[in-house]
ChimeraX commands (.cxc) that place a marker at each C-alpha (Angstrom):
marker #1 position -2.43,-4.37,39.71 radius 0.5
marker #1 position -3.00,-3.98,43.61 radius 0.5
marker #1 position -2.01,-6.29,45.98 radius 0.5
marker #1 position -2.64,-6.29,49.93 radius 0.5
marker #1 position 0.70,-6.46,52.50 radius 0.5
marker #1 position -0.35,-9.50,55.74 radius 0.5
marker #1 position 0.64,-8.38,59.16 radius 0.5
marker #1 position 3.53,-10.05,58.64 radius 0.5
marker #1 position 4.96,-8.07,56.08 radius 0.5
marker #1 position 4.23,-10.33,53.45 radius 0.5
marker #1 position 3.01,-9.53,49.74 radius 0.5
marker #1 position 1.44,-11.94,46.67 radius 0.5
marker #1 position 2.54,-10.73,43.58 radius 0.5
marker #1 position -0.19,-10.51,41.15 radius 0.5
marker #1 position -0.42,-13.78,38.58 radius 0.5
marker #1 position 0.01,-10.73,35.53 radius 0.5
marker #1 position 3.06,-9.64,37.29 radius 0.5
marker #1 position 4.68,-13.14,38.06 radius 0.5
marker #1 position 3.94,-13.95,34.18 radius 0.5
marker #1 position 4.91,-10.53,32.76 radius 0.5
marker #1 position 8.68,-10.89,34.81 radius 0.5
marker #1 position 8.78,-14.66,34.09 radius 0.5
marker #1 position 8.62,-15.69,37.61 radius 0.5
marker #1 position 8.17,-18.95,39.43 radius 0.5
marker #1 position 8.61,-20.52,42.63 radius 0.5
marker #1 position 11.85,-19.64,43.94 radius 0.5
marker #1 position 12.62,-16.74,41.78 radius 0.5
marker #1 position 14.57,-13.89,43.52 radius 0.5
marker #1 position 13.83,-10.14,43.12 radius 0.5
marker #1 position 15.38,-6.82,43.76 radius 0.5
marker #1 position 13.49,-3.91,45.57 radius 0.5
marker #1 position 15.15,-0.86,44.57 radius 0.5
marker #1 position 12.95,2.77,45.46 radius 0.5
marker #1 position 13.80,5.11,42.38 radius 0.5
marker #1 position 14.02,9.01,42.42 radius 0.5
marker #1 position 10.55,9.38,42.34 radius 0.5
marker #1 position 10.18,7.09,45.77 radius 0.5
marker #1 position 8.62,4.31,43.71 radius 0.5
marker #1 position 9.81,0.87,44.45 radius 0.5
marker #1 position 10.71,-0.87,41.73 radius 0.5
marker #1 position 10.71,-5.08,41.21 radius 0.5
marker #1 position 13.85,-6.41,39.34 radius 0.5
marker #1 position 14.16,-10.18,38.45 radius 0.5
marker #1 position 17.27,-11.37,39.33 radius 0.5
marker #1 position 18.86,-13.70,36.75 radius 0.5
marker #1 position 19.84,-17.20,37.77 radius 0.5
marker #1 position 23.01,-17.70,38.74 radius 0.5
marker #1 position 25.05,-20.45,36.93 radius 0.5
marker #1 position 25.93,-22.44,39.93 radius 0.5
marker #1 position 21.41,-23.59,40.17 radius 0.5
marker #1 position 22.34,-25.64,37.33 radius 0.5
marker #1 position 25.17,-27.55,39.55 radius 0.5
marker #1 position 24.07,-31.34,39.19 radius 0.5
marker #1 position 20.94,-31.13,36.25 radius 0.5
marker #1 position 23.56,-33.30,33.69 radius 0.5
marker #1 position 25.01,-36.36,34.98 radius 0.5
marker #1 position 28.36,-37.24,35.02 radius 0.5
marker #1 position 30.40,-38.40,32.16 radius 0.5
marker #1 position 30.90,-42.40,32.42 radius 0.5
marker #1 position 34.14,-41.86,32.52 radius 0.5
marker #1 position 36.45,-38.65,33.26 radius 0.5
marker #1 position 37.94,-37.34,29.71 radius 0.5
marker #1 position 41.99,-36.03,29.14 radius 0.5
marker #1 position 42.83,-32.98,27.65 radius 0.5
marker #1 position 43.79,-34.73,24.50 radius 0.5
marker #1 position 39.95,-36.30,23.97 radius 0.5
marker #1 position 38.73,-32.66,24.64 radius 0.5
marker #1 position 41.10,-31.29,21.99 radius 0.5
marker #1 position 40.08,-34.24,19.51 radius 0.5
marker #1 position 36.50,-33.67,19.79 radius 0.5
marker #1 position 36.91,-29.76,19.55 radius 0.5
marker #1 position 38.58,-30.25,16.25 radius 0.5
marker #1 position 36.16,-32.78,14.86 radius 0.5
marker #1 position 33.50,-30.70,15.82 radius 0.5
marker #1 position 35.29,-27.47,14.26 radius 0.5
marker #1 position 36.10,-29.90,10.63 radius 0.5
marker #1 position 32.27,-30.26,10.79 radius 0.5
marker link #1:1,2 radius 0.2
marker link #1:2,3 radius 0.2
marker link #1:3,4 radius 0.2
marker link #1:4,5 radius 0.2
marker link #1:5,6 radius 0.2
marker link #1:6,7 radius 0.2
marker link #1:7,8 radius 0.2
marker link #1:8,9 radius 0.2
marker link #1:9,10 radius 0.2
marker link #1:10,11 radius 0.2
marker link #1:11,12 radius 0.2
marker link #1:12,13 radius 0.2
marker link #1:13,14 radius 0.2
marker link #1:14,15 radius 0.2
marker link #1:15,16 radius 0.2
marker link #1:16,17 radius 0.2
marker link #1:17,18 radius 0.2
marker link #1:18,19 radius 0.2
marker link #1:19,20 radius 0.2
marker link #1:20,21 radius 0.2
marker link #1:21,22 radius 0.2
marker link #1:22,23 radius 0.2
marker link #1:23,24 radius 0.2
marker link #1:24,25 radius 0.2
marker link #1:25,26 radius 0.2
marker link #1:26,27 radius 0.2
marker link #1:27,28 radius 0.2
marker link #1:28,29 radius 0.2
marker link #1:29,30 radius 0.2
marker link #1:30,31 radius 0.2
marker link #1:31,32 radius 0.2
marker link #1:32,33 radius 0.2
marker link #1:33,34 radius 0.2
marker link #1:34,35 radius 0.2
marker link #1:35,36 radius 0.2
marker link #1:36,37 radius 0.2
marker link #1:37,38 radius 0.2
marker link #1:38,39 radius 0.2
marker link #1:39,40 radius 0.2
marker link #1:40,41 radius 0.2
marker link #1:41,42 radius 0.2
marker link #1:42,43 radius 0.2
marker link #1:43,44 radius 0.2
marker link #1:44,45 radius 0.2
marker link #1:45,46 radius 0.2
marker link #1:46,47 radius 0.2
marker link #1:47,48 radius 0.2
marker link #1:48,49 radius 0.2
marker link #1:49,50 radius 0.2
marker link #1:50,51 radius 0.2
marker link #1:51,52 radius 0.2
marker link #1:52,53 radius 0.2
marker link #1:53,54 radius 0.2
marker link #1:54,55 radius 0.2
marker link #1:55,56 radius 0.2
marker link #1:56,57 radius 0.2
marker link #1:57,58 radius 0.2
marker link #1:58,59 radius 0.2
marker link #1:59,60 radius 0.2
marker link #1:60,61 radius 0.2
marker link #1:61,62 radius 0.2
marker link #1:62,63 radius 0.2
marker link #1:63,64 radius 0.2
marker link #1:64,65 radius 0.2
marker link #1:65,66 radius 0.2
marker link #1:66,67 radius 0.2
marker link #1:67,68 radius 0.2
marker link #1:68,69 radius 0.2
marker link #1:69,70 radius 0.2
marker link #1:70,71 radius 0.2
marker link #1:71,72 radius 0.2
marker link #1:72,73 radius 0.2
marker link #1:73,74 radius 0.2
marker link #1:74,75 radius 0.2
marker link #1:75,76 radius 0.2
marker link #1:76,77 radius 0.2
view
């Protein structure tokens, strides 16, 4: 795979690559130059904190004591 740098610096990573590291618009990578002076591409994982605000909150907020019930129904089941 070959891909051509802009003047500005700038690099399209081949569509085999982005499919091959499961990448997609707004997917962070890691440049890291190995022993051999090869640069490698690393995916970098999502981070918990992108799923912030994908469920909506609960109706209502829930005590410690539903929590516990509904842990130990779901642990008779």
């Amino acid at each position: 795979m070959i891909a051509s740098m802009t003047s500005k610096g700038q690099i399209t990573v081949p569509v085999e690559a982005r499919r091959r590291l499961g990448l997609h618009p707004g997917s962070r990578v890691d440049f890291v130059v190995n022993e051999q002076d090869h640069l490698e591409m690393i995916p970098i994982a999502d981070s918990i904190q992108r799923l912030k605000g994908m469920v909506p909150k609960p109706a209502r907020a829930l005590s410690l004591e539903d929590m516990d019930q509904a842990i130990a129904e779901g642990a008779r089941r």
